[in-house]
MIDO-105434 format. One record per atom (N, C-alpha, C, O, CB): residue in one letter; residue number from 1; x, y, z; atom name. Coordinates in pm, whole numbers, plus 50000, padded with zeros to 5 digits. Glycine has a CB too. Example, Ala and Ser with C-alpha at 12.3 -4.5 7.8 and 13.67 -1.06 7.14 Angstrom:
// residues 2
 type seq  east north    up atom
    A   1 51319 49431 50780    N
    A   1 51230 49550 50780   CA
    A   1 51320 49670 50780    C
    A   1 51424 49668 50846    O
    A   1 51131 49553 50905   CB
    S   2 51285 49775 50708    N
    S   2 51367 49894 50714   CA
    S   2 51290 50003 50787    C
    S   2 51341 50114 50804    O
    S   2 51408 49940 50572   CB
// end
This chain:
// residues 145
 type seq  east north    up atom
    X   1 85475 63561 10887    N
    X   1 85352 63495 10851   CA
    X   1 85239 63599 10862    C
    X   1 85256 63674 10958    O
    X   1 85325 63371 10943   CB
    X   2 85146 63619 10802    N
    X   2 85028 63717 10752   CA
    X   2 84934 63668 10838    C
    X   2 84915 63548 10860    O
    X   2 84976 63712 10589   CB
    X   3 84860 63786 10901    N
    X   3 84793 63753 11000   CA
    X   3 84694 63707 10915    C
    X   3 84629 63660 11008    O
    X   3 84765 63849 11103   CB
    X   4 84624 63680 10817    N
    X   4 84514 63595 10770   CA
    X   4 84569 63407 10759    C
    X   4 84508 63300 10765    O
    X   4 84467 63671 10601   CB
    X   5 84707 63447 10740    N
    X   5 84750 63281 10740   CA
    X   5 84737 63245 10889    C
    X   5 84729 63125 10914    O
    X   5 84925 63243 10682   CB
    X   6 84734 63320 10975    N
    X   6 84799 63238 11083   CA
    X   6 84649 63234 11147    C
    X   6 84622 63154 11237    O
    X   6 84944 63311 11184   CB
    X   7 84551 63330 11091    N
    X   7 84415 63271 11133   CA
    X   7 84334 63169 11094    C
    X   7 84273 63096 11173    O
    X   7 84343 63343 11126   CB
    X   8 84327 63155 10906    N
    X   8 84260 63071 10858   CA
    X   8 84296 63026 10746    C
    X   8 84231 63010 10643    O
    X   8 84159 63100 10857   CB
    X   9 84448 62998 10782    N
    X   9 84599 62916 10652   CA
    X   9 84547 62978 10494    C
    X   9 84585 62920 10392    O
    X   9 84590 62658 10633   CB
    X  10 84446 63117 10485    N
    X  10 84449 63127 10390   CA
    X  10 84568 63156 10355    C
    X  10 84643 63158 10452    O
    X  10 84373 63180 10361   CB
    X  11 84632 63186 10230    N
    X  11 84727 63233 10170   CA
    X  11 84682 63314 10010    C
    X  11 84617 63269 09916    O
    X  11 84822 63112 10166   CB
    X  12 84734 63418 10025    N
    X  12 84711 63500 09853   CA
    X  12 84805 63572 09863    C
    X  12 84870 63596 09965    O
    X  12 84570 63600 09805   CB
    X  13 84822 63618 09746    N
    X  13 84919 63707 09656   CA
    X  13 84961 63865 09808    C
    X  13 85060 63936 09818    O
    X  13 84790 63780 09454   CB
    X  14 84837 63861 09894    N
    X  14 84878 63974 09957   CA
    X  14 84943 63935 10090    C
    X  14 85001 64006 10172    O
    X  14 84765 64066 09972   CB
    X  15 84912 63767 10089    N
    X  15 85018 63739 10166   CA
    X  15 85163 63729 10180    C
    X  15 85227 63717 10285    O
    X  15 84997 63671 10185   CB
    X  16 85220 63737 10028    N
    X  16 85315 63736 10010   CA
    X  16 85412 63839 10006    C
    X  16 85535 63835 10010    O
    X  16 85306 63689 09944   CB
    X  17 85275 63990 09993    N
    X  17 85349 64095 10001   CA
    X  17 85364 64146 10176    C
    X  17 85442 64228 10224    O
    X  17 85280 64203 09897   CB
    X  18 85278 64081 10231    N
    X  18 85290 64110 10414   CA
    X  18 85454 64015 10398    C
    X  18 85561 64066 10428    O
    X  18 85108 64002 10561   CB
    X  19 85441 63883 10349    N
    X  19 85631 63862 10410   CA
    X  19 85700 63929 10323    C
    X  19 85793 63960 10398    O
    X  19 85713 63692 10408   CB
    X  20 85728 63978 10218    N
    X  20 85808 64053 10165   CA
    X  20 85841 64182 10224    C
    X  20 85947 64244 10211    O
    X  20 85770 64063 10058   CB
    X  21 85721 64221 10300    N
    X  21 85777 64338 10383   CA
    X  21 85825 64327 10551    C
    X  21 85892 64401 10622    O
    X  21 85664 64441 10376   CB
    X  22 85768 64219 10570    N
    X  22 85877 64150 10687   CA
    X  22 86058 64112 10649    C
    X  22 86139 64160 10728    O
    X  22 85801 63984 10725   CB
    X  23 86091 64061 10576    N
    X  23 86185 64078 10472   CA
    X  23 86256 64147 10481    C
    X  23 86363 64142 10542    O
    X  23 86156 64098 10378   CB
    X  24 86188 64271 10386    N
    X  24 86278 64386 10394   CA
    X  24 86309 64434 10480    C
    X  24 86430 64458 10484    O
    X  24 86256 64469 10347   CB
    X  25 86247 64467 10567    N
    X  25 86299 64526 10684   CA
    X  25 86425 64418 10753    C
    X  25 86506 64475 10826    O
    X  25 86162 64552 10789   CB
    X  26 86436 64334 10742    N
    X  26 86495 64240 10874   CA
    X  26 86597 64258 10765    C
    X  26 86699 64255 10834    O
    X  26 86427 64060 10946   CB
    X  27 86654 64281 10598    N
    X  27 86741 64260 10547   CA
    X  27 86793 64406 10566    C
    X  27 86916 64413 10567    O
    X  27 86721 64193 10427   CB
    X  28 86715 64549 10586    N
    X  28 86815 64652 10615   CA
    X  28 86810 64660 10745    C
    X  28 86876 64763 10760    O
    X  28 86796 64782 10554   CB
    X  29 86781 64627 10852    N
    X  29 86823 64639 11004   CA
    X  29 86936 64541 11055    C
    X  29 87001 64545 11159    O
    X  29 86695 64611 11095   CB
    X  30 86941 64436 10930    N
    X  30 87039 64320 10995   CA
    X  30 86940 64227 11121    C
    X  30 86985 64116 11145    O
    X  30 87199 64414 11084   CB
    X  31 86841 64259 11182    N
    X  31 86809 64188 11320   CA
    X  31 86654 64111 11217    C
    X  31 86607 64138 11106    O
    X  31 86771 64333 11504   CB
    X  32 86623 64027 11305    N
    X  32 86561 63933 11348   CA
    X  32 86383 63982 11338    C
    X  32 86369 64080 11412    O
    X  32 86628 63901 11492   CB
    X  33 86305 63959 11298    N
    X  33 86150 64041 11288   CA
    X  33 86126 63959 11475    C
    X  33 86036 64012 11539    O
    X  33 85990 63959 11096   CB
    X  34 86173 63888 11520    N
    X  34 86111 63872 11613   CA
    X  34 86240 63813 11719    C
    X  34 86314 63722 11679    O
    X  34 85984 63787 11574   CB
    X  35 86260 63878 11869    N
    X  35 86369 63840 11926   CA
    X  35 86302 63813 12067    C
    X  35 86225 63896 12116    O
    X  35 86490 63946 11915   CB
    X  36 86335 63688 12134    N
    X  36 86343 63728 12263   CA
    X  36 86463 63730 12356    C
    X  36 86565 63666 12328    O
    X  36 86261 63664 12315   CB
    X  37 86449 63806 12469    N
    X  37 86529 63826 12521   CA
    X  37 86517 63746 12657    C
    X  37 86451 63802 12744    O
    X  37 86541 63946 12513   CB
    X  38 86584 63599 12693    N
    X  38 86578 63554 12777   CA
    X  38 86586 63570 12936    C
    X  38 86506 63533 13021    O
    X  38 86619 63510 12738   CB
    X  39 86698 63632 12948    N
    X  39 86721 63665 13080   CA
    X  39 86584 63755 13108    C
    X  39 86517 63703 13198    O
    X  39 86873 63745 13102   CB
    X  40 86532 63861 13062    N
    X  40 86416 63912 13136   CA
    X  40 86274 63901 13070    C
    X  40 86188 63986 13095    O
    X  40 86441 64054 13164   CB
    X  41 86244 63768 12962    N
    X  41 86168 63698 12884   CA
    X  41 86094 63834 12841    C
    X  41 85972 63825 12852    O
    X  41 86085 63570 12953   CB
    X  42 86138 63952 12797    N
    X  42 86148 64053 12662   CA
    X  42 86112 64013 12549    C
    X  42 86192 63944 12487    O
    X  42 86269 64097 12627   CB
    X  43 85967 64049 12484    N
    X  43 85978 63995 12377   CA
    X  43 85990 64191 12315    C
    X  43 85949 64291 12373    O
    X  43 85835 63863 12333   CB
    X  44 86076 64177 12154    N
    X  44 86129 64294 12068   CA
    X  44 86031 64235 11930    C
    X  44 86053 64134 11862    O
    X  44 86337 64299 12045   CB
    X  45 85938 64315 11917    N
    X  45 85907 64295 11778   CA
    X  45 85979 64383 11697    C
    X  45 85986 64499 11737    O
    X  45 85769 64309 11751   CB
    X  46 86042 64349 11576    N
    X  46 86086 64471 11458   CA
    X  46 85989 64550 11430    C
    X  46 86020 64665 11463    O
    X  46 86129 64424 11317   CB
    X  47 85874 64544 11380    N
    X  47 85767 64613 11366   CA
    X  47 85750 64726 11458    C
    X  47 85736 64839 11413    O
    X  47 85670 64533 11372   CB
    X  48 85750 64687 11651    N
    X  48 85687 64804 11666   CA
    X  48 85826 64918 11706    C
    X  48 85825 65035 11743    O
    X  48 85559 64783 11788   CB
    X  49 85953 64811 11676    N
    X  49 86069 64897 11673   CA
    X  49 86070 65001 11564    C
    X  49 86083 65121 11584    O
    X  49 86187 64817 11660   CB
    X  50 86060 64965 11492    N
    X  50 86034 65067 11347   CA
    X  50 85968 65148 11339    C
    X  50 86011 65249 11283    O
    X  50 85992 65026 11243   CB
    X  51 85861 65147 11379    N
    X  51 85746 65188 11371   CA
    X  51 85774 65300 11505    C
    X  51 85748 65415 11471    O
    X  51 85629 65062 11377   CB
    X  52 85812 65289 11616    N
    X  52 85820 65362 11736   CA
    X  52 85958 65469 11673    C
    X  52 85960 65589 11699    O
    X  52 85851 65246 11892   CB
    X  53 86077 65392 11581    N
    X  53 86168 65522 11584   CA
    X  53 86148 65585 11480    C
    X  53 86210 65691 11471    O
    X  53 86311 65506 11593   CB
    X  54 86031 65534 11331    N
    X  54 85922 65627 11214   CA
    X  54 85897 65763 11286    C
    X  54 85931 65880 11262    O
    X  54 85743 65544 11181   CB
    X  55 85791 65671 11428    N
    X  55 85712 65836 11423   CA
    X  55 85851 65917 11527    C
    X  55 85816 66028 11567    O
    X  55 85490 65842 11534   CB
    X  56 85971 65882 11564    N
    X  56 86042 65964 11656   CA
    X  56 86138 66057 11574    C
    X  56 86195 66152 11628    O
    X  56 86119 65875 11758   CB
    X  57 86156 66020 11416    N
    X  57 86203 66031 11364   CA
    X  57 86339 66037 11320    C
    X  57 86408 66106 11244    O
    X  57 86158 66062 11365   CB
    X  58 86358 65883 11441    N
    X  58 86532 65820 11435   CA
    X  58 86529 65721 11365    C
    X  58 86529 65607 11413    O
    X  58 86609 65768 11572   CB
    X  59 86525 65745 11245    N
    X  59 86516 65603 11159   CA
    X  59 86679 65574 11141    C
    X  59 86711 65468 11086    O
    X  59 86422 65622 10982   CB
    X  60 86786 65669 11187    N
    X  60 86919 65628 11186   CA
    X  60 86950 65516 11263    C
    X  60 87040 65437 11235    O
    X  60 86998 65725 11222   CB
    X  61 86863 65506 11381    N
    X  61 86883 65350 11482   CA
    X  61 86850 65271 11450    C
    X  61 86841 65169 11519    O
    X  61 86836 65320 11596   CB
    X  62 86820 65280 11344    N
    X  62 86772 65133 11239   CA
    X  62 86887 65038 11182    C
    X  62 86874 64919 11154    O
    X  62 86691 65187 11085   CB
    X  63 86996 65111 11170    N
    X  63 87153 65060 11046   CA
    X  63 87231 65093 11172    C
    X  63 87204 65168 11266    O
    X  63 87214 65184 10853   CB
    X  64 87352 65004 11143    N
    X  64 87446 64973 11260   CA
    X  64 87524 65183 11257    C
    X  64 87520 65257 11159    O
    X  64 87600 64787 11200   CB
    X  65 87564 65205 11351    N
    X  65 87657 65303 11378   CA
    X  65 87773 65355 11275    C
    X  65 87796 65474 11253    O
    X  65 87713 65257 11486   CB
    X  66 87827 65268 11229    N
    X  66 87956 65294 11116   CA
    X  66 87845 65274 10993    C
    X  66 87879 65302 10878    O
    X  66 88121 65153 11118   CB
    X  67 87759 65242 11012    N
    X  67 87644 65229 10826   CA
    X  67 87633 65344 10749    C
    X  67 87525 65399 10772    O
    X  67 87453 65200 10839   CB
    X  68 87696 65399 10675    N
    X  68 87676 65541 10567   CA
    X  68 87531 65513 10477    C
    X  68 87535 65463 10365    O
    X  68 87836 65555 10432   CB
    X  69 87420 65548 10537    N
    X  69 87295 65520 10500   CA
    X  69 87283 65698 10444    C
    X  69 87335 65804 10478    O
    X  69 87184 65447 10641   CB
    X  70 87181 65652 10338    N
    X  70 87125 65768 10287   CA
    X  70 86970 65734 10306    C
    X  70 86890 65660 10249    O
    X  70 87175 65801 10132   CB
    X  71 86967 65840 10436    N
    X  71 86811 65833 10492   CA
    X  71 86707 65846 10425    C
    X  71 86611 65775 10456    O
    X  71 86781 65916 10575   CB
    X  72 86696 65923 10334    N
    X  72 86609 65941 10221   CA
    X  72 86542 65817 10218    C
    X  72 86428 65784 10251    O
    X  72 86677 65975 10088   CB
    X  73 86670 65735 10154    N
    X  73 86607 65592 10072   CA
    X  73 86577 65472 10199    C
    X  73 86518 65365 10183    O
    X  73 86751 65514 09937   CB
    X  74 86631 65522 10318    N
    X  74 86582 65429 10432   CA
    X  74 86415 65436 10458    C
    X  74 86338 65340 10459    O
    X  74 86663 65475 10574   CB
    X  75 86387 65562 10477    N
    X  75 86243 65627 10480   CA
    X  75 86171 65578 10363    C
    X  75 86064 65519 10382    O
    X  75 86245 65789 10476   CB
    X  76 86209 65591 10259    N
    X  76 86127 65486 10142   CA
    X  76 86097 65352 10212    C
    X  76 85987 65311 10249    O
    X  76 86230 65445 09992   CB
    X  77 86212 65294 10224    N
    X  77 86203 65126 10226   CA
    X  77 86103 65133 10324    C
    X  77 85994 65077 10308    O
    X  77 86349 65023 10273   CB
    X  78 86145 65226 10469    N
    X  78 86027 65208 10590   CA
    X  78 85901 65247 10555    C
    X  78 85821 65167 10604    O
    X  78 86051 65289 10717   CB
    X  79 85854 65324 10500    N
    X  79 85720 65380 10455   CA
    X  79 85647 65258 10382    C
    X  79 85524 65244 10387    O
    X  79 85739 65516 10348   CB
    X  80 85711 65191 10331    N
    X  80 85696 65116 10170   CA
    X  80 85658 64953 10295    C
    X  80 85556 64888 10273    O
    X  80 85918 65114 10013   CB
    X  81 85737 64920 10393    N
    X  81 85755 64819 10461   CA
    X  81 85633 64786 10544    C
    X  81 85571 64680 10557    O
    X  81 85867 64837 10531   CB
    X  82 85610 64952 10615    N
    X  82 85485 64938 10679   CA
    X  82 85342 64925 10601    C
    X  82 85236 64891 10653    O
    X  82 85480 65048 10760   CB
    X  83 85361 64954 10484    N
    X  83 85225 64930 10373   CA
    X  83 85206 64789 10393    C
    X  83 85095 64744 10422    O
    X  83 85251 64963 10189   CB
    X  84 85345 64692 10376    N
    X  84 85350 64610 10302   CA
    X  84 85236 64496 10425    C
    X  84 85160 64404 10392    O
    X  84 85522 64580 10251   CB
    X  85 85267 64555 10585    N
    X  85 85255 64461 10673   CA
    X  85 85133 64501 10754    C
    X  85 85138 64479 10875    O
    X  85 85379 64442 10748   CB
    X  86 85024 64558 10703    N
    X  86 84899 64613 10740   CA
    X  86 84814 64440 10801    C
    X  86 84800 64336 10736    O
    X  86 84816 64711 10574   CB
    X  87 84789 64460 10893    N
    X  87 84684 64331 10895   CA
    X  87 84595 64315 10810    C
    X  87 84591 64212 10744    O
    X  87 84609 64319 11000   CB
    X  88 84493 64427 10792    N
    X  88 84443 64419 10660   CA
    X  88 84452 64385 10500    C
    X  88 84462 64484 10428    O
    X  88 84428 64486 10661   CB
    X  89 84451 64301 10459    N
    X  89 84531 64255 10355   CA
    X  89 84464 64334 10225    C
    X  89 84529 64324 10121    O
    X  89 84531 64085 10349   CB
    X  90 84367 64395 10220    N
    X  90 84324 64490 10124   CA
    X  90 84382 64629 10142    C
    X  90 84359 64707 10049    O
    X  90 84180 64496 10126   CB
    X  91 84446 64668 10235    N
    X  91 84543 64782 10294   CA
    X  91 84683 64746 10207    C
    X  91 84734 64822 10124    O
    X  91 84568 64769 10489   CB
    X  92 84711 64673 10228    N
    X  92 84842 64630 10171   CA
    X  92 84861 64655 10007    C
    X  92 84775 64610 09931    O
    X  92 84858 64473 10203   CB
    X  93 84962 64721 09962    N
    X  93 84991 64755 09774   CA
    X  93 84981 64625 09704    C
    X  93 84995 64520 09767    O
    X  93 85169 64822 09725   CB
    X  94 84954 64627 09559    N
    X  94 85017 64501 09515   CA
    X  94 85175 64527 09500    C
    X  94 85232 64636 09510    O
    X  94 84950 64450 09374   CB
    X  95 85241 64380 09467    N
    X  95 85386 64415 09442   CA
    X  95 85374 64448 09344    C
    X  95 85271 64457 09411    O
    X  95 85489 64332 09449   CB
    X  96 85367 64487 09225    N
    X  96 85353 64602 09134   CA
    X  96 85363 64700 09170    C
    X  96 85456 64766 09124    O
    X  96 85263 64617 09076   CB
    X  97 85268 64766 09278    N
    X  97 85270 64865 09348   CA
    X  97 85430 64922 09443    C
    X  97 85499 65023 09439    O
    X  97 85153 64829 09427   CB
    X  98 85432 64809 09510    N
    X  98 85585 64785 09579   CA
    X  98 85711 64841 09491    C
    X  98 85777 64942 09510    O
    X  98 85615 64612 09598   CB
    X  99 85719 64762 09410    N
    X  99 85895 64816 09319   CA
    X  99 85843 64945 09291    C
    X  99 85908 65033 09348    O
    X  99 85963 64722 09135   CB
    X 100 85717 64999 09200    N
    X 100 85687 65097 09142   CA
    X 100 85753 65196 09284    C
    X 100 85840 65284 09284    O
    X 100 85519 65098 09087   CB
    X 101 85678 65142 09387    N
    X 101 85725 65283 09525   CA
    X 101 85915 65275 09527    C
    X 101 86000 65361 09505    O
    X 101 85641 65215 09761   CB
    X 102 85925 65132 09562    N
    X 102 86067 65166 09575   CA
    X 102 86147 65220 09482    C
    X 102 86236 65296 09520    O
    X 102 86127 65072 09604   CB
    X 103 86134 65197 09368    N
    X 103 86194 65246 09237   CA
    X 103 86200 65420 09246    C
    X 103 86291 65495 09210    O
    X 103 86089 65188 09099   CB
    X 104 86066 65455 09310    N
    X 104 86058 65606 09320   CA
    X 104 85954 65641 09191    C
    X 104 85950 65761 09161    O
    X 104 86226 65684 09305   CB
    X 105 85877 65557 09120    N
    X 105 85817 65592 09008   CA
    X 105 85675 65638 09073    C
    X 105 85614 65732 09022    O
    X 105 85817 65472 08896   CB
    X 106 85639 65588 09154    N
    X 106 85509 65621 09198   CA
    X 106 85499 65649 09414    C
    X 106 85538 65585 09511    O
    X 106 85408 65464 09126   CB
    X 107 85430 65768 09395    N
    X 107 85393 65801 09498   CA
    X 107 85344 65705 09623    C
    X 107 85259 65616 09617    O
    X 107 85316 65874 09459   CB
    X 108 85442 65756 09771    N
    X 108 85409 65644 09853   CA
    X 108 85277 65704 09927    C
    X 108 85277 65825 09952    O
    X 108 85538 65596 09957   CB
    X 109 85187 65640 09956    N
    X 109 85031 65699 10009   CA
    X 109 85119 65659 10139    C
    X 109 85212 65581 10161    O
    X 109 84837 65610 09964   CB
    X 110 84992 65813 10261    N
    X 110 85030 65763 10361   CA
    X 110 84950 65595 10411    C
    X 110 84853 65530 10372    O
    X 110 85012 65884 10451   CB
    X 111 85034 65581 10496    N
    X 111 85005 65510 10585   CA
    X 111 84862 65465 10657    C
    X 111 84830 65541 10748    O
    X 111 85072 65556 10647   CB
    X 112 84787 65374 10637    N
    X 112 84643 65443 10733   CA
    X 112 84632 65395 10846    C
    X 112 84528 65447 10887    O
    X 112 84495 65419 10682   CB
    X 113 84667 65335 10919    N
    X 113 84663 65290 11067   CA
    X 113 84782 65225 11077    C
    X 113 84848 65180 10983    O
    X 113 84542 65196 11112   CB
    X 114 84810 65222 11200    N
    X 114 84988 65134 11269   CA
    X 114 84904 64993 11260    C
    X 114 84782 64978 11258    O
    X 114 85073 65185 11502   CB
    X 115 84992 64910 11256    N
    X 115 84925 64788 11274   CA
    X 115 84890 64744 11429    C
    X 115 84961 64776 11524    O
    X 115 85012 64686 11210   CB
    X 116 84792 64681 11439    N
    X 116 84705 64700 11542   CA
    X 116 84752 64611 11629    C
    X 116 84778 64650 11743    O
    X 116 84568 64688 11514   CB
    X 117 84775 64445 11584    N
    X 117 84853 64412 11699   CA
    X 117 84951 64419 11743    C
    X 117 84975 64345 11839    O
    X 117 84856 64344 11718   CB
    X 118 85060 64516 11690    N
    X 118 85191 64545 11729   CA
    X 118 85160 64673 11797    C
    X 118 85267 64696 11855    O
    X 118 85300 64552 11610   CB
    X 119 85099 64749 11820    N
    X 119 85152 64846 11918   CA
    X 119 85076 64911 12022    C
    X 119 84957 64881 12005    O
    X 119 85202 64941 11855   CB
    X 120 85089 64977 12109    N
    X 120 85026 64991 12269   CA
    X 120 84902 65097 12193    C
    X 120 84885 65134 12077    O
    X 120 85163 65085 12429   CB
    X 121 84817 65126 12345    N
    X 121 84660 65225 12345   CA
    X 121 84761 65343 12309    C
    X 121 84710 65407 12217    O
    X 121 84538 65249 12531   CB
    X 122 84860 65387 12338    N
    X 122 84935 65530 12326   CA
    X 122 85013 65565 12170    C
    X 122 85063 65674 12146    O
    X 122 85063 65529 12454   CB
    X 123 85010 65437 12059    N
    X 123 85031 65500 11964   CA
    X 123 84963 65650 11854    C
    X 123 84853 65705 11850    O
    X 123 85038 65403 11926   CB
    X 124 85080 65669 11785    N
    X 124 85044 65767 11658   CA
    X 124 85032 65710 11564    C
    X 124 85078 65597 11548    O
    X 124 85127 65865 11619   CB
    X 125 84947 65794 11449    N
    X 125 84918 65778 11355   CA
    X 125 85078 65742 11266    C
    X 125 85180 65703 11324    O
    X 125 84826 65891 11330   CB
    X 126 85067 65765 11115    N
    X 126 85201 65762 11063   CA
    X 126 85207 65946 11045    C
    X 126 85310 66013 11041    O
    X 126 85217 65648 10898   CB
    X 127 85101 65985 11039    N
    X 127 85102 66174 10986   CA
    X 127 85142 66247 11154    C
    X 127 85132 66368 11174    O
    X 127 84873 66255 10909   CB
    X 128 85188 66146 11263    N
    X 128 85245 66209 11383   CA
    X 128 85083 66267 11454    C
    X 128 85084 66345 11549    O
    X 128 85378 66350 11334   CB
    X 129 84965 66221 11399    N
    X 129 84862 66264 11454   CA
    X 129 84812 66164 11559    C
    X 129 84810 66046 11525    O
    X 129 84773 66295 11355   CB
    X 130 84762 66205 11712    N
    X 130 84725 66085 11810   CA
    X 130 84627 65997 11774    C
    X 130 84524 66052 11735    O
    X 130 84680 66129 11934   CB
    X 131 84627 65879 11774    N
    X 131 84523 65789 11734   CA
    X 131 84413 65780 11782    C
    X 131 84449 65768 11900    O
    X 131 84550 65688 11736   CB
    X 132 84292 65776 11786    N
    X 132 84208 65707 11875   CA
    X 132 84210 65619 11974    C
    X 132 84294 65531 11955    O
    X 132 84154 65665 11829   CB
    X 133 84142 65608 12089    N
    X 133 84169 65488 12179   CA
    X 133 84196 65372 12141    C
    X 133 84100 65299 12118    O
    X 133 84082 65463 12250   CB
    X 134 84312 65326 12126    N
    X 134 84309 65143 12071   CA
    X 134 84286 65061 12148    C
    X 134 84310 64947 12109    O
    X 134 84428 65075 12022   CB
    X 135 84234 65076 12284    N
    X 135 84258 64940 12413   CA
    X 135 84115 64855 12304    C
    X 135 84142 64738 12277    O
    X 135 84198 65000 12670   CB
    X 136 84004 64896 12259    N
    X 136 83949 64839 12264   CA
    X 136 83963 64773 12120    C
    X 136 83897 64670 12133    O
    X 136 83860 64888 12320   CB
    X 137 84001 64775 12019    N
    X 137 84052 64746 11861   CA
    X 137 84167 64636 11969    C
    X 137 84115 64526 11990    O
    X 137 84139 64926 11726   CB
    X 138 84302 64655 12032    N
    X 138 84330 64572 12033   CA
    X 138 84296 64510 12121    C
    X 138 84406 64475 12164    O
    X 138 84406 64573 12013   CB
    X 139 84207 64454 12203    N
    X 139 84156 64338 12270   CA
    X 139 84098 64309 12142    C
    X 139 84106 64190 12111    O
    X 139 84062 64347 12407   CB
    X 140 84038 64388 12055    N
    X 140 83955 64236 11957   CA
    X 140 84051 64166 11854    C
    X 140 84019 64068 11786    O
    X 140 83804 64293 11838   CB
    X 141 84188 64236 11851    N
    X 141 84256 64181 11802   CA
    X 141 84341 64070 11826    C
    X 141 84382 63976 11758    O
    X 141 84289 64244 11778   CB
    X 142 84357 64120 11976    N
    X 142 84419 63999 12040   CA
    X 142 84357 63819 12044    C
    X 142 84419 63713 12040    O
    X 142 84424 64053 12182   CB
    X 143 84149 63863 12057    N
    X 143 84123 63806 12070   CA
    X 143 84091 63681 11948    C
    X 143 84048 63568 11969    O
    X 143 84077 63862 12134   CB
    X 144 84127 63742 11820    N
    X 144 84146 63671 11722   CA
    X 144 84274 63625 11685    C
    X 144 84296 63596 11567    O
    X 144 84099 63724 11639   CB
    X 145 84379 63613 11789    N
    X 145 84491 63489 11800   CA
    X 145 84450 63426 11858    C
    X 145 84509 63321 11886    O
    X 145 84615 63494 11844   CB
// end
């Protein structure tokens, strides 16, 4: 669900591309965009899983162990995934934009910020560059759930 729906049930065309890239991802990892883990009430977002092994540059822990992945095209889908799920919904490609990237016809832009409520004051950029302080971006983010 698009963080503008879940603030003010809008819904548009760029909402559809924030779940389409929730989607994708959960259809090449096999797991769940959102898990908890009971016994030690763990919550696992996919997002900032992805996003944490992007910038580590183990995107192989993404596909099961025996998976004959051609990383190349994993790194597309992930590059292409994190566009898709920007809180900002003017950040986000159109799907036009989307196949054109996945297809490989058109250039993937970087990245411009991690998404803000998925990940700690200690994230990176997507260019592996340190971010600015986020404690205070995400308290205001938080504070608009």
């Amino acid at each position: 669900m698009s963080p503008e729906w879940q603030n003010s049930g809008l819904i548009t065309v760029k909402s559809d591309v924030y779940s389409f890239g929730v989607v994708l991802l959960e259809i090449v990892c096999c797991r769940s965009n959102f898990e908890v883990n009971v016994s030690t009430a763990d919550v696992v977002l996919l997002s900032t899983w992805v996003y944490n092994c992007f910038i580590a540059k183990e995107l192989n822990k993404l596909v099961g162990e025996d998976e004959e992945v051609d990383l190349r095209t994993l790194e597309t889908m992930v590059r292409v995934r994190l566009l898709c799920i920007q809180d900002e919904p003017n950040l986000r490609p159109s799907m036009k934009n989307v196949i054109l990237m996945l297809e490989g016809t058109m250039e993937i832009p970087v990245v411009p910020f991690p998404i803000l409520s998925n990940f700690s004051s200690n994230s990176q950029t997507l260019d592996g560059t340190k971010g600015r302080d986020l404690r205070f971006l995400l308290e205001e983010q938080k504070q608009r759930y």
